[in-house]
Backbone as JSON Lines, residues from 0, in Angstrom:
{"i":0,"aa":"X","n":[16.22,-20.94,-301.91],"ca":[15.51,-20.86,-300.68],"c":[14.4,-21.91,-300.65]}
{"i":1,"aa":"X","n":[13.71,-21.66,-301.93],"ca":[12.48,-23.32,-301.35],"c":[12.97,-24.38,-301.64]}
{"i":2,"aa":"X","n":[14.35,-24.69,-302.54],"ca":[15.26,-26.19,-301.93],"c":[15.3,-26.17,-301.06]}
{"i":3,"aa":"X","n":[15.91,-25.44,-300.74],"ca":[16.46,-25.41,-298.74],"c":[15.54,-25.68,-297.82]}
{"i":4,"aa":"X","n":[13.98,-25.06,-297.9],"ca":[13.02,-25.34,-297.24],"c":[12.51,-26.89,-297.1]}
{"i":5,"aa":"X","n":[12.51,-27.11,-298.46],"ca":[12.06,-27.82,-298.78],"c":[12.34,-30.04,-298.44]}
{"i":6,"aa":"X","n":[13.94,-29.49,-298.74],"ca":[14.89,-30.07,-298.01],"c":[14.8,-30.76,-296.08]}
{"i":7,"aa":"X","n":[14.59,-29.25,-295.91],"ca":[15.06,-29.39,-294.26],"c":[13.13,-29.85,-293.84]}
{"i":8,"aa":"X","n":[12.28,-29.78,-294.64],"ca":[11.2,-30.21,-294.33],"c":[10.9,-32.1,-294.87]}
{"i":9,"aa":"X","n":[11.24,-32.18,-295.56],"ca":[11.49,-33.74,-295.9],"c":[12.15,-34.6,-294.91]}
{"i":10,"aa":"X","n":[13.44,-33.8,-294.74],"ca":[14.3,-34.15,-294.08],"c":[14.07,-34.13,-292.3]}
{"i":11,"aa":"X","n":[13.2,-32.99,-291.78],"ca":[12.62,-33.31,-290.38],"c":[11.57,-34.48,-290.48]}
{"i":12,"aa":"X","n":[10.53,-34.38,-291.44],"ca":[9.44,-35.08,-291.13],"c":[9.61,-36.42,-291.72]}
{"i":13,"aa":"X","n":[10.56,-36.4,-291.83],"ca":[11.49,-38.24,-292.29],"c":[11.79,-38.55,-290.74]}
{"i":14,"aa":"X","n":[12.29,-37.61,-290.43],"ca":[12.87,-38.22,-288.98],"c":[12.01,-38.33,-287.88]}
{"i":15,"aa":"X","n":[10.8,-37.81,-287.95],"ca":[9.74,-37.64,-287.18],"c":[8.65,-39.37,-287.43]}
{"i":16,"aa":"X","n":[8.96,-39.33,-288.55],"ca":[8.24,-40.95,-289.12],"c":[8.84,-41.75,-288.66]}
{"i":17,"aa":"X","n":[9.95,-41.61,-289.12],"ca":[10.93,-42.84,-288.24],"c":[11.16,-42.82,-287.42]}
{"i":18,"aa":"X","n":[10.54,-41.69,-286.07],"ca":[10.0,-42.04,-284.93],"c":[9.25,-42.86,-284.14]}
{"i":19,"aa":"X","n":[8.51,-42.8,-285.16],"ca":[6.67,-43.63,-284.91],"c":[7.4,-44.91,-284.9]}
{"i":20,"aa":"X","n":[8.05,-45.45,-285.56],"ca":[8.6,-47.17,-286.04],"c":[9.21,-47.11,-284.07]}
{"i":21,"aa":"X","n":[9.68,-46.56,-283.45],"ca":[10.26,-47.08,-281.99],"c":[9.13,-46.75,-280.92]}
{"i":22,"aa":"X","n":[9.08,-45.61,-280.99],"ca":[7.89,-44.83,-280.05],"c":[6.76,-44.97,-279.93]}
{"i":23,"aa":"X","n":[5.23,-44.66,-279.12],"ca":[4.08,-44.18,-279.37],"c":[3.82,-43.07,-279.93]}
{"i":24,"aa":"X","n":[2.71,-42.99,-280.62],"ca":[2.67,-41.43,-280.67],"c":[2.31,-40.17,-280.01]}
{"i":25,"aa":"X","n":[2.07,-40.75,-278.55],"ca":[1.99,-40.05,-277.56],"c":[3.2,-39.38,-277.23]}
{"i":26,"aa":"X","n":[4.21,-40.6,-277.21],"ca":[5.08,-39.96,-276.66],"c":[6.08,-38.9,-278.06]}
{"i":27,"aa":"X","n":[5.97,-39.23,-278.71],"ca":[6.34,-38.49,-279.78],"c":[5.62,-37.0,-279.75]}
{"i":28,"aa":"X","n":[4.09,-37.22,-279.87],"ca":[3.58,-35.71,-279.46],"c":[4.42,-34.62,-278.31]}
{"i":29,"aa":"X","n":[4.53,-35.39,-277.14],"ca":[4.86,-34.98,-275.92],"c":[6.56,-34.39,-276.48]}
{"i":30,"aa":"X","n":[7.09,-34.75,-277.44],"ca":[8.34,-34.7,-277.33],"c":[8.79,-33.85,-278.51]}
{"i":31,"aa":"X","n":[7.69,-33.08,-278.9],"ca":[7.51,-32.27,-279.9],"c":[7.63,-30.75,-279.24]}
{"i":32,"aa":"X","n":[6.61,-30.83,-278.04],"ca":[6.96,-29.49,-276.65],"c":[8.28,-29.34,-276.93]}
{"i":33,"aa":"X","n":[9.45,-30.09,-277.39],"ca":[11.0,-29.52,-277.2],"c":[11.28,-28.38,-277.94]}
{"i":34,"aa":"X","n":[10.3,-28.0,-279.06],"ca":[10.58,-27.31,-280.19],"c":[10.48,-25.44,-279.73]}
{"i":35,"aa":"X","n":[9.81,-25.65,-279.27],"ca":[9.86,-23.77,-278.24],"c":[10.81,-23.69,-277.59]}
{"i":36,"aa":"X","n":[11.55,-24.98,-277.24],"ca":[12.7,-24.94,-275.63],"c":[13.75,-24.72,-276.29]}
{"i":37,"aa":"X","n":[13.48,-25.54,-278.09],"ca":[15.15,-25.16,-278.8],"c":[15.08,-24.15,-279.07]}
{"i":38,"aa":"X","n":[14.03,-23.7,-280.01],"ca":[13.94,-22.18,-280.41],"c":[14.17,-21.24,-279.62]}
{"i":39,"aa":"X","n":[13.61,-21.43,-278.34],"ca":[14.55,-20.29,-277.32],"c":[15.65,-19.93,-277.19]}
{"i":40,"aa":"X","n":[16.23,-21.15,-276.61],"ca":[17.89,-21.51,-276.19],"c":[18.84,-20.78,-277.82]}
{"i":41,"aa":"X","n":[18.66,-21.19,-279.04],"ca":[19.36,-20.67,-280.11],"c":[18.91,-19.34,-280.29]}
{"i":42,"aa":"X","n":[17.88,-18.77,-279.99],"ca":[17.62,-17.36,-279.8],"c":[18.51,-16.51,-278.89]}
{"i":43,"aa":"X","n":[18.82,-17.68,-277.32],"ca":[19.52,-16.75,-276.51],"c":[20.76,-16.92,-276.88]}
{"i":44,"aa":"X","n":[21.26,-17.49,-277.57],"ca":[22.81,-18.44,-278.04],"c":[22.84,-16.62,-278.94]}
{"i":45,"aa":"X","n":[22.72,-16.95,-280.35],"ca":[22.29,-16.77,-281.46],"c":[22.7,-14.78,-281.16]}
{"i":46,"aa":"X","n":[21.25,-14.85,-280.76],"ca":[21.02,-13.06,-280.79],"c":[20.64,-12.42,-279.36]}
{"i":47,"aa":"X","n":[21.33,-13.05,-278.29],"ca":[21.16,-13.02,-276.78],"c":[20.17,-12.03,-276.21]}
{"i":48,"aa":"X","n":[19.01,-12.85,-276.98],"ca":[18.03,-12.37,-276.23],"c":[17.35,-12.95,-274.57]}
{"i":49,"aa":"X","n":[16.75,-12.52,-273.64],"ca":[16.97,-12.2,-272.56],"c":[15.8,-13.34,-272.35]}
{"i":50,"aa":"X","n":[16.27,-14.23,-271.48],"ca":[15.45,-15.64,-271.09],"c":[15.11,-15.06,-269.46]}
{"i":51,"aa":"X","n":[13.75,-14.99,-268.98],"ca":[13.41,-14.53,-267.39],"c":[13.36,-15.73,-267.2]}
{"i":52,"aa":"X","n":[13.01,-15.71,-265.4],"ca":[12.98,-16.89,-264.65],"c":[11.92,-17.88,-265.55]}
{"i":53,"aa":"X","n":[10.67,-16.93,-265.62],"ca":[9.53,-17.94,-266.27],"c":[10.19,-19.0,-267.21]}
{"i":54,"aa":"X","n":[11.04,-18.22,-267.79],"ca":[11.06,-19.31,-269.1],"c":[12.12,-20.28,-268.4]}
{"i":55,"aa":"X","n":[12.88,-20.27,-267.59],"ca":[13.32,-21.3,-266.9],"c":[12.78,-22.02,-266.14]}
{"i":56,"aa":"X","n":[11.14,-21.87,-265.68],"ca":[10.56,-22.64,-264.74],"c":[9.86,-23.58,-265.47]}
{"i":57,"aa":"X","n":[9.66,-22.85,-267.12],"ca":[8.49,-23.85,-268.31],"c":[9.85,-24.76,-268.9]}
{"i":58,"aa":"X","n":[11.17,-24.6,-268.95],"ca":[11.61,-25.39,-269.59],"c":[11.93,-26.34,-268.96]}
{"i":59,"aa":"X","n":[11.95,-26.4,-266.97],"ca":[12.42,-27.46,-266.22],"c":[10.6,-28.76,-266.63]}
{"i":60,"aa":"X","n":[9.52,-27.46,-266.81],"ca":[8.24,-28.2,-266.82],"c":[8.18,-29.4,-268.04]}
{"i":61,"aa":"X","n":[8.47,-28.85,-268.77],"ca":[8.89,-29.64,-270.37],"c":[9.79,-30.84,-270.24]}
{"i":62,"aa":"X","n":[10.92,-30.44,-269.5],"ca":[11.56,-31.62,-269.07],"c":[11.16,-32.5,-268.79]}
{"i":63,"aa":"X","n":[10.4,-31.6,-267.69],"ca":[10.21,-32.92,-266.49],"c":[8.86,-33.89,-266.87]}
{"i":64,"aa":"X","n":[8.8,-33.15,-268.03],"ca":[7.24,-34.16,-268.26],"c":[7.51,-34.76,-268.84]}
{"i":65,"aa":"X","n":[8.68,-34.54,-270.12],"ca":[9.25,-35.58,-270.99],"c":[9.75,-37.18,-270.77]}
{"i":66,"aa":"X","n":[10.41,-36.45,-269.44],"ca":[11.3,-37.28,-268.58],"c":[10.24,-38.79,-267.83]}
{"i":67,"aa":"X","n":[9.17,-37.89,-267.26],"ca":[7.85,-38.9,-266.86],"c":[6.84,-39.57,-267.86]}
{"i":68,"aa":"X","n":[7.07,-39.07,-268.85],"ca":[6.19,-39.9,-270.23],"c":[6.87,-40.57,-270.69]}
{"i":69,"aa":"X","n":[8.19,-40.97,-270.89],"ca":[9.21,-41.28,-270.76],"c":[9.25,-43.34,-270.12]}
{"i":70,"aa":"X","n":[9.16,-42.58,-268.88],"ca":[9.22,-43.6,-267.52],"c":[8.03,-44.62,-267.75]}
{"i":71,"aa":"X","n":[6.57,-44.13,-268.54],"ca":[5.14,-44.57,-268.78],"c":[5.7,-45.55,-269.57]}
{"i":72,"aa":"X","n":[4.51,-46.52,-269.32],"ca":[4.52,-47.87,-269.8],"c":[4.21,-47.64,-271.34]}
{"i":73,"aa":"X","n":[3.67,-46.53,-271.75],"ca":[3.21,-46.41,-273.08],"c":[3.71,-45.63,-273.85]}
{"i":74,"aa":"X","n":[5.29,-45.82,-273.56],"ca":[6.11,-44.81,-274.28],"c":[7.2,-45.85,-274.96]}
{"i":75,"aa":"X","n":[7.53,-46.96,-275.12],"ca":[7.56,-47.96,-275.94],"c":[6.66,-48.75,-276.65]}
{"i":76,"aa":"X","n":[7.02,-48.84,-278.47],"ca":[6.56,-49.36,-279.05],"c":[6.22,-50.92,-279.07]}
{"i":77,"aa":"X","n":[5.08,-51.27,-278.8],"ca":[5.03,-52.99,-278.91],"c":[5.47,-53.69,-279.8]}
{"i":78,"aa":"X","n":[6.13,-54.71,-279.63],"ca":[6.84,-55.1,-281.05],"c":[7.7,-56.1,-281.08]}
């Protein structure tokens, strides 16, 4: 179990670094919000637990902000 942890923690925050090398870190922050939207969705997948409207109105919000930080001039790395 703390291989495994240990592992899948190297192994995210490798991929999170080698973010920074394309991205800002703005937009990287911003794109971190995805992590409640997955954890939901495999919750409702998973053990179908019961998603209300709300949580469909915060995940279009998440999107849609992603989507517009995104579009920002400061969401490519200079380089």
């Amino acid at each position: 179990m703390v291989a495994l942890g240990i592992v899948v923690q190297v192994f995210g925050h490798g991929l999170l670094t080698y973010s920074f090398k394309h991205f800002s870190s703005s937009f990287v922050s911003v794109c971190l919000l995805l992590d409640p939207l997955i954890t939901a969705l495999f919750a409702w997948i998973i053990f179908a637990e019961k998603l209300t409207p709300l949580n469909m109105v915060s995940f279009l919000g998440v999107i849609a902000g992603i989507y517009l930080a995104r579009l920002g001039k400061g969401s490519q790395k200079a380089g």
